[in-house]
N, C-alpha and C positions, 0 to 999 in steps of 0.2 A: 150765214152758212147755208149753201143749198144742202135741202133735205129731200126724200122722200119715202112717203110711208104707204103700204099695200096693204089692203085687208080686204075681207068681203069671202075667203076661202073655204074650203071645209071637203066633207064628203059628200056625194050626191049619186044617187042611182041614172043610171043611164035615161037618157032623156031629160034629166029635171034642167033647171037652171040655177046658176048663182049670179049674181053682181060684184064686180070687184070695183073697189075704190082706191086712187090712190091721190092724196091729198100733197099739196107741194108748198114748199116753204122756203124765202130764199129766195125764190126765183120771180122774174117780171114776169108770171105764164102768162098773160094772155099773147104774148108775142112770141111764144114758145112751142114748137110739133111736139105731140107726145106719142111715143110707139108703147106699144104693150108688147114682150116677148116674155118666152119659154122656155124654160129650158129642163128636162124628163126626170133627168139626175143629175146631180153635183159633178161638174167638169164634162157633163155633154157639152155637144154643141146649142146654142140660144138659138132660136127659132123666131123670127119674126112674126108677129100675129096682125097686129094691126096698126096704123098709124092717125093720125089726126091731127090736120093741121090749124094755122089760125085763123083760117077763114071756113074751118068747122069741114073742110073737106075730106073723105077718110081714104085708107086702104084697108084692104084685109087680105090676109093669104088666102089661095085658095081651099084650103083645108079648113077653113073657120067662115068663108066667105056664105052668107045668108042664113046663119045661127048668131054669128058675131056682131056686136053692133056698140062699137066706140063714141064716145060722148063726152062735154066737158062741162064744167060750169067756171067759167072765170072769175065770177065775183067770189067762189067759194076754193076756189085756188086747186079742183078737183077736178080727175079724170076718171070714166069710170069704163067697167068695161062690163058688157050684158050678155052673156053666156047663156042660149039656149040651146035645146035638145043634145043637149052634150055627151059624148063618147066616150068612152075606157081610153081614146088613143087621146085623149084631151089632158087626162093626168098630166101635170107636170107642176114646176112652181113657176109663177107669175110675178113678172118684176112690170112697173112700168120705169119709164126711163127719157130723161131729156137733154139733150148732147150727151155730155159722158157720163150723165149722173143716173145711177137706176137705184132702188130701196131695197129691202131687206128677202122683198119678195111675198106672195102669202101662197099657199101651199093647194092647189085642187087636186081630189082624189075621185075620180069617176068610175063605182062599180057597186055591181049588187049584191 
């Protein structure tokens, strides 16, 4: 049964950083693109943030592009995602997600 699980969340003052992780199970990932999205509040719309594929090549939206920096480790079946100088507009929860499957989410809250 695919899984997946997001953590790494929390509260953070503007500018600081978090690390999100999201850990996959289930899945063959190393042959897998993983996207990170967003989404503000429950039944916004999801936001695409960043992608990674499996030859390690990434996107990122431009509203996260050169703070944001996607990553994976395949033996550890983890994707993570590196959240610098971050924003009040950065709130939102963080799913990661591959074909249709995304986790539960973990929660970032950006403010002072």
């Amino acid at each position: 049964e695919e899984q997946l699980v997001e953590s790494g969340g929390g509260l953070v003052q503007p500018g600081g950083s978090l690390r999100l992780s999201c850990v996959a199970s289930g899945f063959t990932f190393y042959i897998e693109e993983i996207a990170w999205i967003r989404q503000t509040t429950p039944g916004s719309a999801l936001e695409w943030v960043s992608e990674i594929n499996v030859d390690d090549s990434t996107w990122y939206s431009d509203r996260v592009k050169g703070r944001f920096t996607t990553s994976r480790d395949n033996a550890a079946n983890t994707a993570y995602l590196q959240m610098n100088n971050l924003k009040p507009e950065d709130t939102a929860r963080y799913f990661c997600k591959i074909r249709g499957f995304q986790g539960q989410g973990t929660q970032v809250t950006v403010a002072s």
